[in-house]
N, C-alpha and C positions, 0 to 999 in steps of 0.2 A: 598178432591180430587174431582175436578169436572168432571163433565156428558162427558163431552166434552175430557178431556184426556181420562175420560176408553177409551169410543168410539175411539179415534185416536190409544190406543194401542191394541185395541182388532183388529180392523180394518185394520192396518198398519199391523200388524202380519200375519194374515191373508191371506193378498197379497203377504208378502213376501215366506211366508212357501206355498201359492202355486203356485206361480213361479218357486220354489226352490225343491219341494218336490220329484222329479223325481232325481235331482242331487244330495241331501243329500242323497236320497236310497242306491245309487252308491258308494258312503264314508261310509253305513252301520250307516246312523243317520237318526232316526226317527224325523219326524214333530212336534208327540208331546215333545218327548224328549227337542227338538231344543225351545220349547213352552215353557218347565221348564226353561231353562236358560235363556230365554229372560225375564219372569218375575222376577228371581232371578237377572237379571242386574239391571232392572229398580223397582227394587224392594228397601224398604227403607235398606237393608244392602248394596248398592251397590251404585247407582246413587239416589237414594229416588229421583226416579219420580213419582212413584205411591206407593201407601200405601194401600192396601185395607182394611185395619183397622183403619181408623183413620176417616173413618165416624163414624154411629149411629149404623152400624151393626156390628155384633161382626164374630171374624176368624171364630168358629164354625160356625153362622147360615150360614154366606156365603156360607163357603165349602161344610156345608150338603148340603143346598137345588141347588147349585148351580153341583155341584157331582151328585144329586140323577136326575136332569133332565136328564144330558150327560146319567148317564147308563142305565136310559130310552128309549132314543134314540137308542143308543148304542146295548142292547139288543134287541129290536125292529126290530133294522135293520137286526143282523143277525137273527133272527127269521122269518123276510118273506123272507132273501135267502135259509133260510128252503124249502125241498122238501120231498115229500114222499120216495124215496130214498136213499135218503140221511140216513132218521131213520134207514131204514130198513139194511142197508150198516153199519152205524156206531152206531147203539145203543147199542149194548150189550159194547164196548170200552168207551162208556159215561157214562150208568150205573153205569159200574165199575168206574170207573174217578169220580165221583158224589157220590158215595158212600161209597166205601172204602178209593179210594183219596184222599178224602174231611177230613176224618177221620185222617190218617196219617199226614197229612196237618197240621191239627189244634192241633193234639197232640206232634209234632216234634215243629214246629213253639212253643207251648205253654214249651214245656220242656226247650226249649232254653231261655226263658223269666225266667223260676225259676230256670237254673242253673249259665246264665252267668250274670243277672241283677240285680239277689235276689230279686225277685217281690214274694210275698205270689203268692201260686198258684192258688185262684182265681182270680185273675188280672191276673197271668202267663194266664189262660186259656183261660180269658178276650179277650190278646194281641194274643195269638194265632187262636182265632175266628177273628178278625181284620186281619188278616194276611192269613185267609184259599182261599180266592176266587181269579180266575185268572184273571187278566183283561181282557176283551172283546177289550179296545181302542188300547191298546200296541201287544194282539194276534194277530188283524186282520190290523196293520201295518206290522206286519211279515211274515203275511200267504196273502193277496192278491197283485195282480200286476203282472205283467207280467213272471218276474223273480219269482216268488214264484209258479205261474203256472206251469212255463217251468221245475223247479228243484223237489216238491212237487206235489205229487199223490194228485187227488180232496178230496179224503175220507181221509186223513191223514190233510189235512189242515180245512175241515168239522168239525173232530173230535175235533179238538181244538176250531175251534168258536164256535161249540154245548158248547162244554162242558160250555167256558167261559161263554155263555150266559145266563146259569142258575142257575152255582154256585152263582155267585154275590146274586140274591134270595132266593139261599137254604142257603146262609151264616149266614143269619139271626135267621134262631132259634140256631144254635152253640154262637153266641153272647147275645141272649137274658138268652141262657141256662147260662154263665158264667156269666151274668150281675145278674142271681141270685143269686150267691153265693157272689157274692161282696157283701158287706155291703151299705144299703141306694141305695139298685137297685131301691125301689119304686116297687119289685115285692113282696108278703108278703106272700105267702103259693105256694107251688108244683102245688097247682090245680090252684090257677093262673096263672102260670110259664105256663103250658098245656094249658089251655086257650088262651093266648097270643099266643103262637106258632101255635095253632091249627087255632084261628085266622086271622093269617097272612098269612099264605099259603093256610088254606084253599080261603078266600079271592082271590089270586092269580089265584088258580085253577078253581075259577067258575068266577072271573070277566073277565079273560084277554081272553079265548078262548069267551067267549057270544058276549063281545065288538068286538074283530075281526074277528068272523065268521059275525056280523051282519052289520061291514064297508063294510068286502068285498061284503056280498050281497046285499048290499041296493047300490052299488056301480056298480056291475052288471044289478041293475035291472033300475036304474036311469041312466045311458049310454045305456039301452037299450029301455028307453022309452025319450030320447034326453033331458031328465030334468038339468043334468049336465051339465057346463061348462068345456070341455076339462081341461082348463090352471088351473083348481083346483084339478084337478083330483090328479097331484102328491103329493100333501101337502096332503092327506088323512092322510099316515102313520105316519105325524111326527104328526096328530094332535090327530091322534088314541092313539100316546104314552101320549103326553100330557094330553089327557082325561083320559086314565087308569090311571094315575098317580094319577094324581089331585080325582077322584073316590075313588081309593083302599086309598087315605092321608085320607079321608073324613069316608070312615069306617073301620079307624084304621089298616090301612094296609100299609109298604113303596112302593110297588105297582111295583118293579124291577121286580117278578119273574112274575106278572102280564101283564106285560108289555112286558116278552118274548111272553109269554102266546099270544097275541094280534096278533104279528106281525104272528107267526106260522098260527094263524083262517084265518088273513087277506089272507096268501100265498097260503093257499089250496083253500081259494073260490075265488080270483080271477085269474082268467085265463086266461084274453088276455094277451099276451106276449107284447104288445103295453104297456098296462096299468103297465103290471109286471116290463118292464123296468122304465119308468118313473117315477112312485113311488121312487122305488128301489134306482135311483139317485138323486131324490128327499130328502129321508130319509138320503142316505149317506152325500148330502152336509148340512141340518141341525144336524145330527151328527158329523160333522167335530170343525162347529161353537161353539156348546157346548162345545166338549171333549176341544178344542184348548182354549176357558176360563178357564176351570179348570184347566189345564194344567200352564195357566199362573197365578191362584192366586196363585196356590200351589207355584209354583217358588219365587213368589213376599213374602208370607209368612210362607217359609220355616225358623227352628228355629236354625239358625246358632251359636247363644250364647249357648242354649240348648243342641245343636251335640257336641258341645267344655268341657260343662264341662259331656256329659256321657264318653267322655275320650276312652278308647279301647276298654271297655265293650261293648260302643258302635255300634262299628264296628264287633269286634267280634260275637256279636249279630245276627249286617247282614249278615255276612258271612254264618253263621249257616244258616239262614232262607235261601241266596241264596243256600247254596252247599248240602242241607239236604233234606229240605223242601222238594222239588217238586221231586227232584230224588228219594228221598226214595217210597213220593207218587206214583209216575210213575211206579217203579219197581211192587210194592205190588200193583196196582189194575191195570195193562194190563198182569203181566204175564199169570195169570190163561184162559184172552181169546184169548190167541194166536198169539197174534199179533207180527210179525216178530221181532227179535231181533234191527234190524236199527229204524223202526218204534220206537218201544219201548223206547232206547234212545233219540229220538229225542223228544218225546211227556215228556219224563222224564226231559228235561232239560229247557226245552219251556213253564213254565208256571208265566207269567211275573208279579208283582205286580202293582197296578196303581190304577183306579175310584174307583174300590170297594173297596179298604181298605183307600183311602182317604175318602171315606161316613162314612162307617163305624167308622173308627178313629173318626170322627166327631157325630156319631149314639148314642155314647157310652158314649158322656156327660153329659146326661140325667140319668145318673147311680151315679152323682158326684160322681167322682172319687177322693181320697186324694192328687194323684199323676197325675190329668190330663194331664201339663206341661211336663213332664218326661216321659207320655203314649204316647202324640204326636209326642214329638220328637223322641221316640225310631222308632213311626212306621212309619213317615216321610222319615227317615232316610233308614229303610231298604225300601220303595217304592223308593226313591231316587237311592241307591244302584243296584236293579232290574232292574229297566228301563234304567240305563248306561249299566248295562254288560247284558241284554237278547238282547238290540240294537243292542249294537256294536259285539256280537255272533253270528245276524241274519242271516247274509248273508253268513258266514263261516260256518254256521251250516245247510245252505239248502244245499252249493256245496258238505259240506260232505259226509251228505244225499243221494246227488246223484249220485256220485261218489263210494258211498259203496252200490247204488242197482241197479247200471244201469237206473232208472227210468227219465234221463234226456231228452227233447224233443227237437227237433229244434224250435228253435224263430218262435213266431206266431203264436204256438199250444200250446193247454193247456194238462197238463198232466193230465190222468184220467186212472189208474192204475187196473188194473182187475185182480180178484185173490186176494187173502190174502195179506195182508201190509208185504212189504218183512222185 
């Protein structure tokens, strides 16, 4: 496949979906959503006009490395619309979300891979770590825009980017954890297995806050002494992810949780609201560009043969991870902080699959697996699943929202809810 068609379909895409993207909201279809199908047209089960396999590179390395930028980006970006605030508002609701959530997640998601698939339960656990993080790219199609404003309180929509934005990084020791028990992890004692972990995150925790506390001030201080060129100024953030990235790869780190890390230092130390916004739009349209590639290999290399013969199990499969997964999670880590019954529901039903378990999926090769072919397509298939029905739920799930708390605004105001999450 040459240079020349990606480019025309990554491109063409592109323009259409943003032309389009305000219209498709309206019929309750996400951009990227809309992103899967077009690569799955023009993908070789369908029209075979693009192939992304049929070069030198193979499905996995694409999808990793080309997954692990987007949620770079991705997490970055909601991380400098981070405020102090905001923590202070919704931290105890993410904690829990991040911690007990994360847990029910991976253990619901993982029972359902050893009862309906018959996977030995270290690959069940495997699949279920693959399957715990919420996406950040499908979240914050749900939760920003005018309509998501108008019907959704600013801290209940907060609470879901936060969260996404850091599970995706904390997902990673629950996978490396399960990649130990699997046989031929290439992890060979406990004290390794803890090394590794301890490694990664710690990594995260002292690269990404150093790097973006010292963007934003070297950024301040160079706009303050006219060293900087304005018109570079926004391309800071998307370059700060790329550097943390590329860094935390380099000393053995996937550099996600890093990379939230980043965006958070950039957002507290810069503070003109000029600079804040620019960046901000900055970051979001090279986050767009990414997310919206991956969006299209996954479509193009979606295992249609694969989905056909896991047969109902299959599906069954998904269903589980959609109607269990995240509601179970939801329930067991917001009730204890009080957070209003509507709320509650809503955050329980709202945690959509997408980048991170397509990384992941792809993270977990490295582990050779007996069963790779059969691991991707089960987890394919339920990402596949999620992203039709949290989509096409979105917009029926905000009027319900609002409709059962009063919390709706007249057009042109943003909602921002005071008082406990009703």
């Amino acid at each position: 496949m040459s240079f020349d068609v990606v480019l025309a379909i990554v491109a063409g895409t592109l323009v259409v979906l943003g032309l389009t993207a305000s219209l498709a909201k309206q019929y309750t279809l996400s951009p990227f959503l809309l992103a899967v199908v077009v690569g799955a047209v023009l993908g070789p089960q369908v029209l075979d006009v693009a192939d992304p396999t049929s070069g030198a590179v193979d499905r996995t390395t694409l999808l990793e490395q080309t997954s692990r930028v987007a949620l770079a980006l991705l997490v970055t970006s909601i991380g400098f619309r981070l405020q102090r605030p905001d923590v202070r508002a919704n931290g105890r609701r993410v904690l829990s979300l991040l911690s007990i959530g994360m847990l029910v997640m991976w253990l619901v998601s993982s029972a359902g891979a050893w009862l309906l698939l018959g996977l030995s339960w270290p690959l069940a656990l495997l699949m279920g770590a693959v399957l715990t993080p919420t996406d950040p790219a499908v979240a914050s199609t749900l939760v920003q825009g005018s309509f998501a404003e108008r019907m959704l309180p600013q801290r209940l929509r907060m609470t879901l980017e936060m969260e996404s934005g850091v599970n995706d990084g904390l997902a990673l020791p629950f996978v490396l954890l399960a990649g130990f028990l699997v046989a031929d992890s290439g992890i060979d004692s406990v004290g390794d297995l803890l090394l590794d972990m301890a490694r990664e995150v710690g990594i995260a925790l002292v690269l990404g806050p150093v790097v973006g506390v010292a963007v934003g001030l070297l950024t301040r201080l160079a706009r303050a002494r006219g060293a900087v060129e304005e018109t570079f100024v926004p391309v800071l953030a998307p370059a700060t992810s790329l550097l943390v990235l590329a860094l935390a790869g380099l000393l053995g780190s996937s550099g996600v949780l890093a990379a939230f890390l980043a965006g958070v230092g950039m957002s507290w130390t810069a503070r003109d609201p000029d600079v804040r916004r620019a960046v901000a739009v900055a970051q979001e349209n090279f986050t767009k560009v990414a997310t919206t590639v991956v969006f299209l290999l996954f479509g193009a290399v979606l295992p249609w043969s694969d989905w056909a013969t896991l047969g109902a199990s299959g599906l069954v499969f998904a269903a589980w991870v959609l109607l269990l997964r995240r509601p179970l999670a939801g329930l067991a880590a917001l009730t204890p902080t009080r957070t209003g019954r509507w709320s509650v529901g809503f955050l329980s039903w709202f945690g959509p699959l997408g980048v991170g378990s397509i990384y992941y999926a792809t993270y977990v090769d490295r582990f050779d697996l007996a069963e790779e072919g059969r691991f991707f397509a089960v987890v394919s298939l339920a990402v596949a699943v999620s992203m039709v029905v949290h989509t096409l739920t979105a917009t029926t799930g905000m009027r319900w929202y609002a409709r059962s708390t009063g919390s709706e605004v007249p057009e042109g105001q943003s909602s921002d809810l005071l008082g406990p999450l009703p």
